[in-house]
Backbone bond lengths (Angstrom), bond angles and torsions (degrees), N, CA, C in turn:
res aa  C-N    CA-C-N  psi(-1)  N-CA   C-N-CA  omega(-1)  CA-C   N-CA-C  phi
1 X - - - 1.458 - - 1.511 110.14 -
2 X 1.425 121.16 121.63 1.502 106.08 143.87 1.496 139.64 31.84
3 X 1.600 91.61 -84.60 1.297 111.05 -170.13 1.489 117.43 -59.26
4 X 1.939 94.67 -47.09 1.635 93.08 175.29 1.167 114.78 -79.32
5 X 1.047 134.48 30.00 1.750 119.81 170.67 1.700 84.13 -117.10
6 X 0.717 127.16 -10.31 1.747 125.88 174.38 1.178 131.97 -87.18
7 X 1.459 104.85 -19.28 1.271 132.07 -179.81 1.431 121.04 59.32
8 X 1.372 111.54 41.69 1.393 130.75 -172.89 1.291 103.24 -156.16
9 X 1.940 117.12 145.09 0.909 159.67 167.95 1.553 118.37 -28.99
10 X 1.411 91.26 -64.71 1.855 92.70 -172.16 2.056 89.13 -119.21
11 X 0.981 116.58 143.14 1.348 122.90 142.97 1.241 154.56 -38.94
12 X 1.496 96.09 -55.94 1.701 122.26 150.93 1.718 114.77 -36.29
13 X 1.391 93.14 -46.01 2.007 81.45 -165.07 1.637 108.17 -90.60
14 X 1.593 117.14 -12.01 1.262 111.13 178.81 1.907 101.45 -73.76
15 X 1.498 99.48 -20.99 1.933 94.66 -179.74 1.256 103.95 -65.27
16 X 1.738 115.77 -51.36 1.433 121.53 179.65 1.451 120.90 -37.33
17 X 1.297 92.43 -69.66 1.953 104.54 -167.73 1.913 90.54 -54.88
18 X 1.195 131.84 -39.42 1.390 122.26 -160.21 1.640 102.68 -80.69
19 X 1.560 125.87 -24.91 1.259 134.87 178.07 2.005 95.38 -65.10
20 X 1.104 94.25 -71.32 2.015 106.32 176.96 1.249 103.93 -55.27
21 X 1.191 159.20 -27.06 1.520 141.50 133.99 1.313 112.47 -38.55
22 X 1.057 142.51 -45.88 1.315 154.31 -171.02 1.652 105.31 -70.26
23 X 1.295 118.49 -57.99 1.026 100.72 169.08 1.804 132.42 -113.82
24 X 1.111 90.05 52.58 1.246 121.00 -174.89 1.669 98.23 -105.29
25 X 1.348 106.23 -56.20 1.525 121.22 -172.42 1.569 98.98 -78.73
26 X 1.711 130.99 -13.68 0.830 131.30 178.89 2.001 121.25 -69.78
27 X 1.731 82.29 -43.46 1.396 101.50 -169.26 1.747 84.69 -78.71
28 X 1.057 162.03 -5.30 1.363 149.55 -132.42 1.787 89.45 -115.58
29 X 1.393 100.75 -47.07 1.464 120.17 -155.10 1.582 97.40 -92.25
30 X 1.312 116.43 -41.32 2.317 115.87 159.95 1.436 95.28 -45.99
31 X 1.683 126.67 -58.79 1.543 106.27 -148.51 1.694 98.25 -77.80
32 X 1.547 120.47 -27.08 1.526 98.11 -164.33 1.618 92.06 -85.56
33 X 1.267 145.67 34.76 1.558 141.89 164.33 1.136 96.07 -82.96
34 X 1.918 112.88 -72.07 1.070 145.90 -167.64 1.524 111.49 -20.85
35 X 2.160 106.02 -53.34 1.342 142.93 -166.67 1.369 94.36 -63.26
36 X 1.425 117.69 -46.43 1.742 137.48 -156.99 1.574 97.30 -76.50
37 X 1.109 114.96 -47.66 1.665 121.89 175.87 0.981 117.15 -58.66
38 X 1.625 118.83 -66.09 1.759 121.82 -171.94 1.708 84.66 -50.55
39 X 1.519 140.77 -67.83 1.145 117.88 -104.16 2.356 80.78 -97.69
40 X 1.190 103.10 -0.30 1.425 107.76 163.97 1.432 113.67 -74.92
41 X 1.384 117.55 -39.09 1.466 129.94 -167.05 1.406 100.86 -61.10
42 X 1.962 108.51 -44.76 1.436 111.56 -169.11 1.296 108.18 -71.55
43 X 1.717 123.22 -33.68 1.607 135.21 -175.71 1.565 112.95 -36.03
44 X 1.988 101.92 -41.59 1.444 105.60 -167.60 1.324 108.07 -93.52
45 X 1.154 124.54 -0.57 1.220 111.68 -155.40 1.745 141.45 129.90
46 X 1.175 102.50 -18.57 2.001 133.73 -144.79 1.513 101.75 -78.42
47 X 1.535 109.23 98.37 1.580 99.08 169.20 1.504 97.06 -102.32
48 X 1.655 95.78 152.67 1.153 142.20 163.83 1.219 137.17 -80.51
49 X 1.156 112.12 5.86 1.524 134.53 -179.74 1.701 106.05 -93.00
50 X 1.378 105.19 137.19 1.550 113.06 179.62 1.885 119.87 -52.94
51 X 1.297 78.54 -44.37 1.577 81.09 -170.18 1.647 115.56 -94.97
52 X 1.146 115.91 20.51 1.486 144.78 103.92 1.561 123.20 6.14
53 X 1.801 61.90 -103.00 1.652 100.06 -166.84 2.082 98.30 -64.55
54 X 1.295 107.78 -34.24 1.846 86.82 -176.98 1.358 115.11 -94.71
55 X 1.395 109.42 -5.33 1.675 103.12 164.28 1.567 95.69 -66.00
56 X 1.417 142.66 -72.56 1.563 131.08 -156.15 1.367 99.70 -74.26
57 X 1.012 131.73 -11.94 1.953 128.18 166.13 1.618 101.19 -61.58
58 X 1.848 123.97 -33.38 1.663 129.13 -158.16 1.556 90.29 -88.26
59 X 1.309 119.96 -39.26 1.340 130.44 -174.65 1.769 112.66 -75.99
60 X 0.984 108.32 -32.09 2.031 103.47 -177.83 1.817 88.77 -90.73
61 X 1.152 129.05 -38.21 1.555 131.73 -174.73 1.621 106.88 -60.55
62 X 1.584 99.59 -50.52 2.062 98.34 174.12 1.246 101.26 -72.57
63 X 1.279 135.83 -41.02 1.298 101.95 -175.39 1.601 171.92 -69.61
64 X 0.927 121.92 154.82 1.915 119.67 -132.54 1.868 89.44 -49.36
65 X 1.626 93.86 146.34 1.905 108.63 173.34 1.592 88.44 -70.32
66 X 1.473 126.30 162.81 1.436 141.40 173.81 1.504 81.62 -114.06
67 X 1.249 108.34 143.00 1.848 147.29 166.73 1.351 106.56 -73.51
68 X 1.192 107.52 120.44 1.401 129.16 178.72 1.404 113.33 -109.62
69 X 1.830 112.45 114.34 1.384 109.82 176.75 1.139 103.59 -96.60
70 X 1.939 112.55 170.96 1.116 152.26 175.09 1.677 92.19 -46.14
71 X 1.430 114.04 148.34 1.476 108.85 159.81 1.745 123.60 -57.78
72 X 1.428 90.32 -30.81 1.877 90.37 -172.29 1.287 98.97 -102.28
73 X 1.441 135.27 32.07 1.578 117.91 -173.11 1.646 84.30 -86.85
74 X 1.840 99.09 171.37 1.440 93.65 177.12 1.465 118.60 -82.82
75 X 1.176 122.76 22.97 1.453 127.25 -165.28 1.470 98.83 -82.48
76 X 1.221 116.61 -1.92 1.536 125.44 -155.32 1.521 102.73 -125.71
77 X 1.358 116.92 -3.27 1.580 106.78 -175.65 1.746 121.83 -53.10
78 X 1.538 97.81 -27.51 1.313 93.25 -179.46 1.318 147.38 -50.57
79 X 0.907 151.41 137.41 1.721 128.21 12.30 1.318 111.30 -92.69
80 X 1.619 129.00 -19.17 1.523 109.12 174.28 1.695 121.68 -68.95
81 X 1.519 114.36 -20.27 1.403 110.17 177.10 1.424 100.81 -119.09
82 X 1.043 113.34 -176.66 1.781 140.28 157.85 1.520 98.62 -49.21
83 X 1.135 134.94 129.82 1.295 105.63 146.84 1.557 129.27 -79.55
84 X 1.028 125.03 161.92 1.708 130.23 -156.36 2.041 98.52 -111.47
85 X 1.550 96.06 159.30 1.188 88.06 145.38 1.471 148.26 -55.69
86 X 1.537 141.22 -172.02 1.163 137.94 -161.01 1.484 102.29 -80.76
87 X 1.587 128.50 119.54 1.524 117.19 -176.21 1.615 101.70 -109.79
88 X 1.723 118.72 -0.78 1.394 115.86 -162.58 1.578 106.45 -115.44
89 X 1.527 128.00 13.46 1.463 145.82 164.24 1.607 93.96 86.79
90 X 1.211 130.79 -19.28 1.586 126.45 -165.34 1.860 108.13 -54.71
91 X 1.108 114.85 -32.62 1.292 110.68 177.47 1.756 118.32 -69.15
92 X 1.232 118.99 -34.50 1.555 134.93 149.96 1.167 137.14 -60.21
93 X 1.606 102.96 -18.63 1.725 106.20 -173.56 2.151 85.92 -110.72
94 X 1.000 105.09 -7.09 1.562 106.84 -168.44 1.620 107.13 60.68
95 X 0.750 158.31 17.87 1.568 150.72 128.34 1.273 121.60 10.46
């Protein structure tokens, strides 16, 4: 049986206890990443402070929309042509 080459009783709990080792060693090896990250975050620079974080939230939010052309405008000839100036108005309407 199983059990006796395991040297345990029921079967079931030698799967268990070997599953909970597993993620035991799982959670061991998430927190020292976790450790590896913050202490990278601090390497560059990285605050953690809110008002921080919503000054560069005010700054990616103002910043300018990019213009989206037409598929066939010539802004797109590339690489078989030159590309051309704006032929689809998006650069005029700011789009």
């Amino acid at each position: 049986m199983l059990g006796s080459r395991l040297n345990v009783k029921h079967p079931a709990s030698s799967a268990k206890m070997y599953l909970l080792g597993i993620l035991v060693t799982q959670k061991k090896i998430d927190s020292e990443q976790m450790d590896r990250f913050k202490q990278a975050a601090k390497d560059v620079g990285a605050d953690e402070s809110e008002a921080a974080f919503e000054e560069k939230l005010k700054r990616i939010a103002s910043a300018p929309k990019s213009v989206v052309h037409a598929s066939d405008c010539s802004e797109h000839d590339a690489p078989a042509f030159e590309p051309g100036p704006c032929t689809c108005g998006a650069a005029k309407a700011g789009r």
